[in-house]
C-alpha positions as CSV (number, residue, x, y, z in Angstrom):
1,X,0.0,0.0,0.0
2,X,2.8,2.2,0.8
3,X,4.4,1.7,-2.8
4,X,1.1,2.0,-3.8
5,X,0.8,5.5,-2.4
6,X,4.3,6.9,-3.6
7,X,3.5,5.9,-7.0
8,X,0.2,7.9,-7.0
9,X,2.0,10.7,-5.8
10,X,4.7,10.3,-8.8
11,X,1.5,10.6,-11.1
12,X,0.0,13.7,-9.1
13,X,-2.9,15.9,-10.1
14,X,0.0,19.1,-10.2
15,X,1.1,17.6,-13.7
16,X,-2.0,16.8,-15.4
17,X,-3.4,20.0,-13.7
18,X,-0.7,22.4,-15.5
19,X,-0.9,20.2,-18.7
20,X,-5.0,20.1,-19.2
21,X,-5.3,24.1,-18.4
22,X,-2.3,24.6,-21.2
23,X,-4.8,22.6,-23.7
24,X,-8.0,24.2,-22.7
25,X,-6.2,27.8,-23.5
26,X,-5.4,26.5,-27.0
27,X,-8.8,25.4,-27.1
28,X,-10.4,28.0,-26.7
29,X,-7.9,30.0,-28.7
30,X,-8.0,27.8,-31.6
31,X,-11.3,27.2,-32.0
32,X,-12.5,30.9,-31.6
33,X,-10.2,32.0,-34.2
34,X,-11.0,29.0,-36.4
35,X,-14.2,30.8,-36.9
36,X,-12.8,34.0,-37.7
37,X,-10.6,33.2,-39.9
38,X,-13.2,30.9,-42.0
39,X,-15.5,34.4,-42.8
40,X,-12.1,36.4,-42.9
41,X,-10.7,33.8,-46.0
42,X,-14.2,34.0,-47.8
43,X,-14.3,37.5,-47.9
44,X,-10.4,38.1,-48.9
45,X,-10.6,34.9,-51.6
46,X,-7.1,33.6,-49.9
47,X,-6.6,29.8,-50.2
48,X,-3.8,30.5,-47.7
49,X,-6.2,31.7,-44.8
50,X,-9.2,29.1,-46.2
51,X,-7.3,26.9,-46.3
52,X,-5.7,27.7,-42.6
53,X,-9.2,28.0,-41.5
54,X,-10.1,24.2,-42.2
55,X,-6.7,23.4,-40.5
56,X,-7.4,25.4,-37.4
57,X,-10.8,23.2,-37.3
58,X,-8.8,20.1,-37.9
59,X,-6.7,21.3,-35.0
60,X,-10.1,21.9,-32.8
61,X,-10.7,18.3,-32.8
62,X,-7.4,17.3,-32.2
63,X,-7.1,20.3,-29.2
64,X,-10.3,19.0,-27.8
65,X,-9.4,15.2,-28.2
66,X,-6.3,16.0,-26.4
67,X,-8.0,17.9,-23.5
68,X,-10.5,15.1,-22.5
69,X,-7.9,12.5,-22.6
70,X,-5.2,14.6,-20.6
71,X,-8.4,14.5,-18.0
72,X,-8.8,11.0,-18.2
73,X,-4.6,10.7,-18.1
74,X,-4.9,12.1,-14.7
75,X,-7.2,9.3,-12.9
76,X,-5.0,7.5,-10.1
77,X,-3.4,4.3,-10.2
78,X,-5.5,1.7,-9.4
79,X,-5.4,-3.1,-9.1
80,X,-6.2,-2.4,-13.0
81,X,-3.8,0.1,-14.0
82,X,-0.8,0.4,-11.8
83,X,0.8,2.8,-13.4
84,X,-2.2,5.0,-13.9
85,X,-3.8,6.3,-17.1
86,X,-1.0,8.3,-18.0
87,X,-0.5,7.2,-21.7
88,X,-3.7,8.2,-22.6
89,X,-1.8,11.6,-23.1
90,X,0.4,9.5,-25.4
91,X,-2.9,8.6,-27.5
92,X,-3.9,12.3,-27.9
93,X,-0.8,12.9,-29.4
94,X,-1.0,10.7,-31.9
95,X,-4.5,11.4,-32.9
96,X,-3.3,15.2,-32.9
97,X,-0.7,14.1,-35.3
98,X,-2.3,12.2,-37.6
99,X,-4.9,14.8,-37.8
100,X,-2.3,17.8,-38.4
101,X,-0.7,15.5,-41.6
102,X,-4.2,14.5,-42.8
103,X,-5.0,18.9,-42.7
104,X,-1.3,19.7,-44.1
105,X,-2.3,16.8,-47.2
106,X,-5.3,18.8,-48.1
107,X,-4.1,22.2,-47.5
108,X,-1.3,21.3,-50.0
109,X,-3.6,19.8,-52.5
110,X,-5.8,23.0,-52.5
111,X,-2.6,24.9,-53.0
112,X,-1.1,23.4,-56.0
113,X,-4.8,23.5,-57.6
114,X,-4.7,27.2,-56.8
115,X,-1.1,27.7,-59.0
116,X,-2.8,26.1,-62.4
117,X,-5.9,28.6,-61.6
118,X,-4.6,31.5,-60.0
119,X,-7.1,34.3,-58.6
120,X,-7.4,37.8,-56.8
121,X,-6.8,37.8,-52.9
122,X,-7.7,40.9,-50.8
123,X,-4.0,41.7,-49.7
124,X,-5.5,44.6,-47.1
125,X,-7.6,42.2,-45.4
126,X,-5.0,39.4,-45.0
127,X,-3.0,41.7,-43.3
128,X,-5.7,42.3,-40.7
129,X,-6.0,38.8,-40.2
130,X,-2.3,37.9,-40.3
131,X,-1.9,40.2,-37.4
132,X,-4.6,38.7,-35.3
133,X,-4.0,35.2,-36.1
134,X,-0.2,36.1,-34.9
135,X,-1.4,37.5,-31.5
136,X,-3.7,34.8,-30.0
137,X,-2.0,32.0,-31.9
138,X,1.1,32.7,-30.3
139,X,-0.7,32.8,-26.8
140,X,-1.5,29.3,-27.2
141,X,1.9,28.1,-28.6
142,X,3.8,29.6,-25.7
143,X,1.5,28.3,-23.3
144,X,1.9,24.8,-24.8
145,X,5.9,24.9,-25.5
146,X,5.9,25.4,-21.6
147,X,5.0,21.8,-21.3
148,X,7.1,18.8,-21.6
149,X,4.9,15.7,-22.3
150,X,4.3,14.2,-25.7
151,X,1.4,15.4,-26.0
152,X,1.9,18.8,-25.3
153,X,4.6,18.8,-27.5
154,X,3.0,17.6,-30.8
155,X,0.1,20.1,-30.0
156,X,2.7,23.2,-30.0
157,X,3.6,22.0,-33.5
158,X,0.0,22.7,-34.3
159,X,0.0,26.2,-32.9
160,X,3.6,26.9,-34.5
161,X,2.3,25.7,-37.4
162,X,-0.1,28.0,-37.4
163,X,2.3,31.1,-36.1
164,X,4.6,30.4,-38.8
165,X,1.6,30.2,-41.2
166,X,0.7,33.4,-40.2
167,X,4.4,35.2,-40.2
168,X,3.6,34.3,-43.6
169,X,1.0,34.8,-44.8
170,X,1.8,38.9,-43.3
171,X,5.1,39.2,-44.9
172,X,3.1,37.8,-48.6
173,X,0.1,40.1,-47.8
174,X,2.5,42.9,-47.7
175,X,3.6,42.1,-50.8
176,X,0.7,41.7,-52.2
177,X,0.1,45.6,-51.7
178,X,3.2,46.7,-53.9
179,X,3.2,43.9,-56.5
180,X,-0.4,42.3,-57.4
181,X,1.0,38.5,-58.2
182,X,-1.7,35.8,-58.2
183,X,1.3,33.3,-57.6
184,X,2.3,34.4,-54.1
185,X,-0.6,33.4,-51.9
186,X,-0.7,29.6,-53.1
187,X,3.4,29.5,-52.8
188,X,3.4,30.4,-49.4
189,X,0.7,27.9,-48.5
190,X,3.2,25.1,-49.9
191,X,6.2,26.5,-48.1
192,X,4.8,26.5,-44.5
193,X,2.9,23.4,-44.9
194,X,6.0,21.7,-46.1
195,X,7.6,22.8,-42.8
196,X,4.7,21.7,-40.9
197,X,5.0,17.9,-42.3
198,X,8.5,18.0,-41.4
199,X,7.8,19.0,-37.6
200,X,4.5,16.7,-36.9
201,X,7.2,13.4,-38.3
202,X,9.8,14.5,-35.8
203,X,7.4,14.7,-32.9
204,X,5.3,11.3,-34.1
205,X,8.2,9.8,-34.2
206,X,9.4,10.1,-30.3
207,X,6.0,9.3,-29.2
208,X,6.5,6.4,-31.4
209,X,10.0,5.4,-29.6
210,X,8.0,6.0,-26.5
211,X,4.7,4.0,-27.1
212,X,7.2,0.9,-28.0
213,X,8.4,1.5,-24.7
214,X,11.8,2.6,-26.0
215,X,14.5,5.0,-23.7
216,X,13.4,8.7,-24.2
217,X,15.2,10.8,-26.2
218,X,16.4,13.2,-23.4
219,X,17.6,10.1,-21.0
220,X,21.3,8.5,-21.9
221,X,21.4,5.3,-20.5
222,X,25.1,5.5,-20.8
223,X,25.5,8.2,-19.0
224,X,23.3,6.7,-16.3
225,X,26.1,4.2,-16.4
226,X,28.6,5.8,-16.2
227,X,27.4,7.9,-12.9
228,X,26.1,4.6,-11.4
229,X,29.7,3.2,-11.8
230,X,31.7,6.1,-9.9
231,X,29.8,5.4,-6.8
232,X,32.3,4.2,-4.3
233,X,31.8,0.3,-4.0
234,X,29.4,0.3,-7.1
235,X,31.1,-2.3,-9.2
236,X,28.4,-2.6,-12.1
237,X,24.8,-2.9,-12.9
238,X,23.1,-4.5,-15.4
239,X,19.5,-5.5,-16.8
240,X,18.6,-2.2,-17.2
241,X,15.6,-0.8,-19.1
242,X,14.6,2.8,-19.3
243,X,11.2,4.1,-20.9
244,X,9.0,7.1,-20.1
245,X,4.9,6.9,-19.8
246,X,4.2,10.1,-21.6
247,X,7.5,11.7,-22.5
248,X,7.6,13.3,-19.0
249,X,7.6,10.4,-16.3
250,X,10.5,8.3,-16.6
251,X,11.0,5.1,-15.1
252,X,14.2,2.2,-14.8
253,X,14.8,-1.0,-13.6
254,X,18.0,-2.7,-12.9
255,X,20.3,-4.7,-11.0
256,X,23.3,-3.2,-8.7
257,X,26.1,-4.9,-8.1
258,X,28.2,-3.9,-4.8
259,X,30.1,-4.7,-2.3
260,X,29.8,-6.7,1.1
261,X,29.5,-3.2,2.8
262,X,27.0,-1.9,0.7
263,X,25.1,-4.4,1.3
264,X,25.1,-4.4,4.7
265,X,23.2,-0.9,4.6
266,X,20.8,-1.5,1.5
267,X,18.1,1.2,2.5
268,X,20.5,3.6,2.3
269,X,22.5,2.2,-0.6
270,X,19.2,2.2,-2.6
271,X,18.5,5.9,-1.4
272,X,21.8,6.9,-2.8
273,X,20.9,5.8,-6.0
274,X,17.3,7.3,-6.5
275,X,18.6,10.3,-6.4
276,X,21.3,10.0,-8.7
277,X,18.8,8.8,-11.1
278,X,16.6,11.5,-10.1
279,X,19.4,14.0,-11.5
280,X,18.8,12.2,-14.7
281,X,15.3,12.9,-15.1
282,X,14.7,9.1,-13.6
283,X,11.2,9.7,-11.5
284,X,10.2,6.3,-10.7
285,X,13.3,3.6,-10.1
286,X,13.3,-0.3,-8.7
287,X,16.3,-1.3,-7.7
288,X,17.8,-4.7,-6.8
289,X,21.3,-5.0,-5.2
290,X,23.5,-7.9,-5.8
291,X,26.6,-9.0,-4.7
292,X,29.5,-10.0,-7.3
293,X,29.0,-13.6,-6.7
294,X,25.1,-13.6,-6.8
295,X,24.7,-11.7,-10.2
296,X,24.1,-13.1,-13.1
297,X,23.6,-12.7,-16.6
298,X,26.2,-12.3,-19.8
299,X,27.0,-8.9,-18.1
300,X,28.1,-10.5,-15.3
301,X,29.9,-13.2,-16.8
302,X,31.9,-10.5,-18.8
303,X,33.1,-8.4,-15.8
304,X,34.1,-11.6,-14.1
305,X,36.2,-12.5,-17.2
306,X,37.7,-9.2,-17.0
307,X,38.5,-9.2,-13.7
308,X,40.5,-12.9,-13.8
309,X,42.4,-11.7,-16.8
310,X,40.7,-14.4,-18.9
311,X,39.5,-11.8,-21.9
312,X,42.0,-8.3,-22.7
């Protein structure tokens, strides 16, 4: 019950809390401007900002996807999910992903139609809307790149997407007032889609590595190592395996091997090593000691070769 009760407290409300009011600020942000932005690109005739107008809904679903499960992701452990619904925040981010590419595909499509059939867009009133879309946009994606779980993450790409979209579309409108080219407002559609795709892939990907249950990209298990080893009458460990709920709760487990005297005061041995790990972004940690004759394992087998002289 005790173990129990620490783990709970590992997966906290104060996380989630922060986490589900950053979403619910770039919910309401996104989908308020989503609306704005629809009349704003019929009456300009921009494919750029219609365009960004059915992405900003796309985004809406995803936002408010994200949002319920980041509530869900903050129930307690309980006899049927000991580690507690954390990576439910994993699956927002994936479905926020998925979404954003599926957007970015169509946005592209309607882009490249618009360069065969090129037509008029109201340059004064894409500036008006370039500003605005700016302003709260960038509220959300600050609030957002705050965080650091998965799906947080993936969800600033949406906002940045958007941010970027409209540094653009601003610097194009401006352009537009000088030099009336037909060409310009489908081209810079392409360019920041293109370096939207490219963003979402690097984010899916990590919450790919992390859903396979693979070591987080900010943890070096070789460093972990290497820290583990300089402890005074730490003479290896092995069996270890490192992966992360969400992409901001890590967790190891691994084997210790030390000497007589360390073993004589495991408690405090164990406590040593916590918070070392914890210095490595290591929240949660089980830990089993060993002696040098008691371990086992190819590992083992090596360092005792070493150590006789048998292998160089």
């Amino acid at each position: 019950m005790q173990q129990m009760r620490e783990d709970t407290r590992l997966l906290g409300p104060g996380i989630g809390t922060r986490r589900e009011k950053n979403i619910r600020v770039a919910v309401f942000l996104n989908v308020a401007f989503a609306a704005i932005e629809l009349v704003g690109g019929l009456l300009t005739n921009s494919v750029a900002i219609l365009a960004d107008a059915l992405h900003d809904f796309g985004d809406s679903v995803a936002l408010i996807i994200a949002w319920v499960l980041e509530r869900k992701a903050r129930k307690s452990s309980d006899a049927k999910r000991t580690f507690g619904y954390a990576r439910l925040s994993l699956l927002s981010a994936v479905i926020a992903g998925v979404v954003l590419v599926a957007g970015s595909l169509f946005i592209l499509s309607q882009a490249v139609a618009r360069l065969f059939a090129p037509e008029h867009a109201n340059a004064t009133g894409m500036i008006g809307l370039a500003v605005l879309g700016l302003v709260l946009n960038g509220i959300g994606f600050f609030r957002l790149k705050r965080g650091s779980s998965a799906n947080e993450k993936v969800l600033s790409w949406h906002l940045l997407d958007d941010v970027l979209g409209w540094g653009v579309i601003l610097i194009g409108a401006l352009i537009m007032q000088f030099w009336d080219n037909h060409y310009i407002d489908p081209l810079m559609t392409i360019g920041f889609v293109s370096f939207t795709l490219w963003g979402v892939a690097k984010n899916l990907r990590e919450t790919f590595n992390i859903f396979l249950e693979g070591v987080p990209a900010h943890v070096s298990v070789g460093a972990i190592r290497q820290d583990v080893l300089a402890l005074p009458g730490v003479s290896g460990i092995h069996d270890v395996h490192v992966w992360s709920l969400e992409g901001d709760t890590d967790i190891l487990t691994g084997h210790v091997v030390v000497s007589d005297d360390r073993l004589r005061s495991p408690d405090a041995t164990r406590k040593e090593l916590k918070a070392l790990l914890v210095q490595r972004h290591i929240e949660h940690s089980t830990l089993e000691l060993e002696s040098a004759d008691a371990c086992s394992g190819d590992e083992c087998d090596h360092g005792r070769a070493t150590v006789a002289g048998v292998l160089p």
